[in-house]
C-alpha positions in Angstrom: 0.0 0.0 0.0 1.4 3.2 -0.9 0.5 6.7 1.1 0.2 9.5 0.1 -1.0 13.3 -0.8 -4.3 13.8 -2.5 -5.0 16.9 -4.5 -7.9 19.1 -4.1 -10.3 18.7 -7.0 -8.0 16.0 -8.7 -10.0 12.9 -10.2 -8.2 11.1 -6.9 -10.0 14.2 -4.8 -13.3 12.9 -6.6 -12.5 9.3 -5.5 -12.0 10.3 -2.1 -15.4 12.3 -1.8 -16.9 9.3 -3.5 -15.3 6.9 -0.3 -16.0 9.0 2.1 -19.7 9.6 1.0 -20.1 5.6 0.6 -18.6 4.8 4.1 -19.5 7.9 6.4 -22.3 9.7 5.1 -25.1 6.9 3.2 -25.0 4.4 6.0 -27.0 7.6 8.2 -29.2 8.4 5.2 -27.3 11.6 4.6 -24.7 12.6 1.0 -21.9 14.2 1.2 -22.7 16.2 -1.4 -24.7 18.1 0.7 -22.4 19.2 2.4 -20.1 22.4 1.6 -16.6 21.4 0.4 -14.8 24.5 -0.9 -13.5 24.9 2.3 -11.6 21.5 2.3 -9.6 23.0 -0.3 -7.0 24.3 2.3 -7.3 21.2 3.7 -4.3 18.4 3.7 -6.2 15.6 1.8 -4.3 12.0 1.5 -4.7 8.5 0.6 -3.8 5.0 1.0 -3.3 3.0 -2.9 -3.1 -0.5 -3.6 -0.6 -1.2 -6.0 -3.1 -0.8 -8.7 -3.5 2.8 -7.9 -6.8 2.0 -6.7 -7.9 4.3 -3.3 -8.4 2.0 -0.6 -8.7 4.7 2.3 -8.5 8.3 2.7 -7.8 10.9 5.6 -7.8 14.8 6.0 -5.6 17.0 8.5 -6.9 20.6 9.1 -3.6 22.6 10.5 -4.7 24.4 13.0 -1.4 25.5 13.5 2.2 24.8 13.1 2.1 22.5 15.9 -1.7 21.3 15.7 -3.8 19.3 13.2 -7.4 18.1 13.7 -7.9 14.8 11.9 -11.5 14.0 10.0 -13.3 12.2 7.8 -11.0 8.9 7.8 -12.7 6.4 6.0 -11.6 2.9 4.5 -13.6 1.2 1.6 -15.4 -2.2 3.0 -13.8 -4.1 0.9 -10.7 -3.5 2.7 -11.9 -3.0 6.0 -10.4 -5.5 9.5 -7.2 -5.6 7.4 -5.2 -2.8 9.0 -5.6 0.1 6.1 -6.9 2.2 8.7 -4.1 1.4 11.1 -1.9 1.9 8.3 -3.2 5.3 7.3 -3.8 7.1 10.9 0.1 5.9 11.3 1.6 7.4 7.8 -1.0 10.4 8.6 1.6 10.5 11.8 4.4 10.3 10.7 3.7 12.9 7.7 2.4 15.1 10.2 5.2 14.9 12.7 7.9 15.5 10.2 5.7 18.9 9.3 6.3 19.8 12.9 3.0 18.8 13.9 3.1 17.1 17.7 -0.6 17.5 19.0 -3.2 15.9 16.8 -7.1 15.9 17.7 -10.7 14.7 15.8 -14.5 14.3 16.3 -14.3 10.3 17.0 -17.4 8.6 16.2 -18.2 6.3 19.7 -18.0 3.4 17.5 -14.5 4.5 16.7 -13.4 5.4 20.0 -11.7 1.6 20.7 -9.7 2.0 17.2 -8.6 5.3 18.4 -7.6 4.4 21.5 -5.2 1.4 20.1 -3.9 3.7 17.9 -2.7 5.7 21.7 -5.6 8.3 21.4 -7.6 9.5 24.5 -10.8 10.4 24.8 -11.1 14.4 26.1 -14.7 15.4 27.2 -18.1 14.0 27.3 -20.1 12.7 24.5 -21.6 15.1 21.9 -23.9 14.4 18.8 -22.7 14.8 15.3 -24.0 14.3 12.0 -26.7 12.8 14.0 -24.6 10.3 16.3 -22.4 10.2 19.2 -18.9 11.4 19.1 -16.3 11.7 21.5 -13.2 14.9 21.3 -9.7 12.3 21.1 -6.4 13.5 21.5 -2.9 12.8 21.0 1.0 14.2 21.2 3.3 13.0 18.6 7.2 13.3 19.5 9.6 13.2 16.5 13.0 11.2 16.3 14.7 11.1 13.2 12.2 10.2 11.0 9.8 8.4 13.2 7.1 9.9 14.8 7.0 8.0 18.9 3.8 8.2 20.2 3.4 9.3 23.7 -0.1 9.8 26.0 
């Protein structure tokens, strides 16, 4: 599998919207498309290829500073889900972001999501809230760079 950058409003930018809409948005009755996505154009956008080329998962970091990044939207195709492609991306999302400068990461977790996240060395921050119709929890998490490997800490 081969990670990487994902540019806004490429055909690979349309393939992630398509993912993302098939895995996060039509299981709760809702599109995507519905949505307002201009703003996601100064949005880090990335993606996890099979060999093929094919897009397999997909992720989005939001700086929200030079040392902060919210993650969102991570979504992995069903076919290829329980074979660790989200594992994979969350960690290359990391590392990319920890070699930006990047050592404190958060997201919206959904609450089904939460256990995932917290293998990964996420911690839940807050109570519960609803979004996009369903519970989500605030997760955290500090990255510390050496050499070229981000080390997680809690």
């Amino acid at each position: 599998m081969n990670f990487r950058s994902i540019e806004f409003g490429s055909d690979a930018y349309r393939k992630e919207c398509a993912l993302r809409d098939a895995v996060l948005r039509a299981p709760l009755g809702r599109s995507l498309y519905d949505e307002e996505l201009a703003s996601e154009k100064q949005q880090k956008h990335f993606g996890l290829f099979d060999d093929a080329g094919h897009l397999v998962a997909c992720v989005i970091a939001v700086p929200l500073s030079p040392t902060e990044a919210k993650i969102r939207q991570m979504a992995v195709s069903m076919a290829h889900q329980k074979q660790g492609c989200g594992r994979q991306i969350i960690r290359s999302l990391e590392e990319h972001l920890a070699g930006s400068g990047h050592v404190h990461l958060s997201m919206h977790a959904r609450a089904s999501a939460v256990g995932f996240y917290e293998k990964l060395g996420y911690t839940k921050v807050g109570p519960e809230f609803m979004e996009v119709g369903i519970p989500h929890f605030r997760m955290e998490k500090r990255l510390t760079l050496y050499g070229n490997e981000a080390l997680r800490s809690r």
